[in-house]
Structure formats: structure tokens, C-alpha cells
N, C-alpha and C positions, 0 to 999 in steps of 0.2 A: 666290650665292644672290640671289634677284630681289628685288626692294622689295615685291611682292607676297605672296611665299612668308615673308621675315622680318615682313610688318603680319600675316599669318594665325597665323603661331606665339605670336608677340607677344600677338596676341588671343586663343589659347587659350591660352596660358598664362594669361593676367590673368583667363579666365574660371573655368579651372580651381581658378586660387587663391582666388577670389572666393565659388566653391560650395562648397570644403574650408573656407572658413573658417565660412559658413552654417553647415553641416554640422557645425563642433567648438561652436560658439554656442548651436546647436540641441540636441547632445547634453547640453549641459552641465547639472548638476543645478541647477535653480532656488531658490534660499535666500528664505526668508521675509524680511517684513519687520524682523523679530527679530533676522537673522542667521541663524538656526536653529531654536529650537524657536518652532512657531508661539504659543502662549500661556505665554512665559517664567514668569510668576507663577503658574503650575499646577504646583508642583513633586511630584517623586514620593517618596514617603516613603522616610525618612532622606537624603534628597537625592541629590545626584548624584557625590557624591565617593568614597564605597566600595561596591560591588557587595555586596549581601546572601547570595548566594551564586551557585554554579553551576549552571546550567541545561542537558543534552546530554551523554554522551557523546562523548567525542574519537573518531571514526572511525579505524578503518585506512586504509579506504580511503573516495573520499568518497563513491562510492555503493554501499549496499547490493546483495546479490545480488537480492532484488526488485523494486529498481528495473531494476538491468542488462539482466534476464531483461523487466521489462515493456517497457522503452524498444524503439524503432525498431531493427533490425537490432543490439540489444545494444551502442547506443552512444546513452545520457541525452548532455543537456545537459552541455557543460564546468559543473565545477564546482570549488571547493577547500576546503577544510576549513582552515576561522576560528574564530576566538571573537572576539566583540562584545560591549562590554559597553552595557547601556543599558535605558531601561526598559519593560516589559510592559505593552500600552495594546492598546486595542480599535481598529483601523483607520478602524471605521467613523463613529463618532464625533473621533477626530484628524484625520480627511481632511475631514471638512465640518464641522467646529467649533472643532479645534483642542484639547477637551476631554484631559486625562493627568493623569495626578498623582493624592495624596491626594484631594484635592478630588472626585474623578472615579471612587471606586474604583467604589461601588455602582451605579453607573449602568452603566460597565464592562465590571464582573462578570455584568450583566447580560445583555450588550451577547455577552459571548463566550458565557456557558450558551444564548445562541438562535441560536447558528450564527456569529456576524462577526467577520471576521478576524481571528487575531492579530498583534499589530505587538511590533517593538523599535526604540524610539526611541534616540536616540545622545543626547548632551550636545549635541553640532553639529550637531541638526537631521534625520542620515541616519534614514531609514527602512528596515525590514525586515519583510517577512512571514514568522511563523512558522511552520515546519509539518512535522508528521510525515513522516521519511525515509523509511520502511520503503514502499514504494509498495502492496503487499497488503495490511501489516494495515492500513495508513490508509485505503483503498478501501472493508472489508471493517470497519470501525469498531471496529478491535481494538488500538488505544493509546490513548494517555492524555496525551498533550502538552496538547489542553483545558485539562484537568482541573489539571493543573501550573501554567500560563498563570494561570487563574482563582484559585489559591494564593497565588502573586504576581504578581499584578497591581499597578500601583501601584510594585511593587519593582524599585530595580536590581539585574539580575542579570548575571551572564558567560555569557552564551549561547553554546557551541559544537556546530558541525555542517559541513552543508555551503553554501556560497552558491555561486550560480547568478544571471546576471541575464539577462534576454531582452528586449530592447526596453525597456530603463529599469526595469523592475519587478525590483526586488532584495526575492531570498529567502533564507532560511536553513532548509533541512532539515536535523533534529533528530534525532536516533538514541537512543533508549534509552525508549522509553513504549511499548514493546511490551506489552498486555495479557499480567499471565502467569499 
């Protein structure tokens, strides 16, 4: 091997490592100043130690037949059926304020009956958007996870369903709020 051929390897090798490590750095989820939750002293009623109750359906499988049936060539997004416990917050107000907890119900509540996202917060900080599984009747405004959400809000609950993440944005679709 020539001195030329080993400084070329040498050099992509050190460059390749150098863009895999950007790359894991980059991925990596960003923790607040907190540690974790951005506004530690906004806590969520009864705290964060017992989960209020559960939230979801345990699936069979993780996606529904209307989602399978609506997805691309009958294959959704990888996903896996979890339970999370943490607390029911409005996204839109915890992503630009920091805002959860008691303190924060009625604002919230608010916050979800005019459309904005639902969240579950973790004790550690993790984020999750909530949302009805069923892909037809959520389309077609025929569940009731909202309506659930806005219940307990403020509550820690045991959230199970499906999770899915796509470019950093971790979700959990919810199985059981099928209008009946």
C-alpha cells in the first residue's frame, strides 16, 4: 500500500468518524435547563408519583386496519405499542412557555377545546404528541381522545398505544375513542 492510498483512507476514515459523531450529537434529544421539565415548579396535580389512571387501549396490533388500509402501499410508519406514563399538557403553550401543571389547567383546557396539540409529558422531560389511532374516524371527527385529554389534563396518566417517531417528533397513537 502506497503512502498516498494509506493518508487517503486515514483521511476518510477520521472524516467519516467526525460526520457520525455530528450526526449522533445532532440526533440527540436536547434537555432543558432543568434537566427535564422546562418549568420544574408547575407541577401536575397529585404530582408525579402515581399515575391517576389509564389512558388507551393496549392494541393487538400497533396499527389499526384504517390506518393500514390508509397508509402507502399498506405499510404506516414503524411503530410499537408502549405505555407512558406522564402528564396531559397542551403542546402549544409547553413549547413556547413552558406552561403544565395545576397551575395551568384552565388555560390548557382552553388551549385543547380550540384545536392545539395534545402533549404527554414524562417526569424526565420526554415529550409526546397525542393522537387518535384509528386514521378514518380521526379524519372524519369521530373520536373523542380531545375530549379525554381535556378531562385530565393537568393529570398523570398511563398512556398506552402506539409510538412512532419521524425526524425527532415522537407520537403516541391512542386506540379506544372511537365515537360509538
Amino acid at each position: 500500500m502506497s503512502i498516498k492510498t494509506l493518508f487517503a483512507s486515514l483521511t476518510i476514515a477520521a472524516l467519516a468518524f467526525t460526520l457520525t459523531a455530528a450526526e449522533e450529537k445532532k440526533a440527540a434529544p436536547k434537555k432543558s435547563s432543568s434537566g427535564g421539565v422546562l418549568q420544574p415548579q408547575m407541577t401536575p396535580e397529585g404530582g408525579w408519583d402515581k399515575a391517576m389512571g389509564p389512558l388507551g387501549d393496549k392494541p393487538a396490533e400497533p396499527w389499526s386496519t384504517t390506518t393500514v388500509g390508509a397508509s402507502v402501499d399498506g405499510k404506516p410508519v414503524p411503530g410499537k405499542v408502549v405505555t407512558v406514563t406522564g402528564e396531559i399538557i397542551d403542546l402549544s403553550c409547553y413549547l413556547q412557555l413552558g406552561k403544565h401543571g395545576e397551575k395551568h389547567k384552565s388555560c390548557g383546557q382552553k388551549c385543547l377545546n380550540n384545536g392545539q396539540p395534545i402533549g404527554l409529558l414524562t417526569k424526565d422531560g420526554a415529550i409526546y404528541m397525542l393522537m387518535d389511532e384509528e386514521h378514518d374516524p380521526r379524519r372524519d371527527g369521530q373520536t373523542e381522545l380531545r375530549k379525554a385529554a381535556n378531562d385530565h389534563f393537568a393529570h398523570v396518566m398511563e398512556v398506552t398505544g402506539t409510538e412512532a417517531t419521524v425526524r425527532g417528533v415522537h407520537a403516541i397513537y391512542v386506540q379506544g375513542f372511537v365515537k360509538k
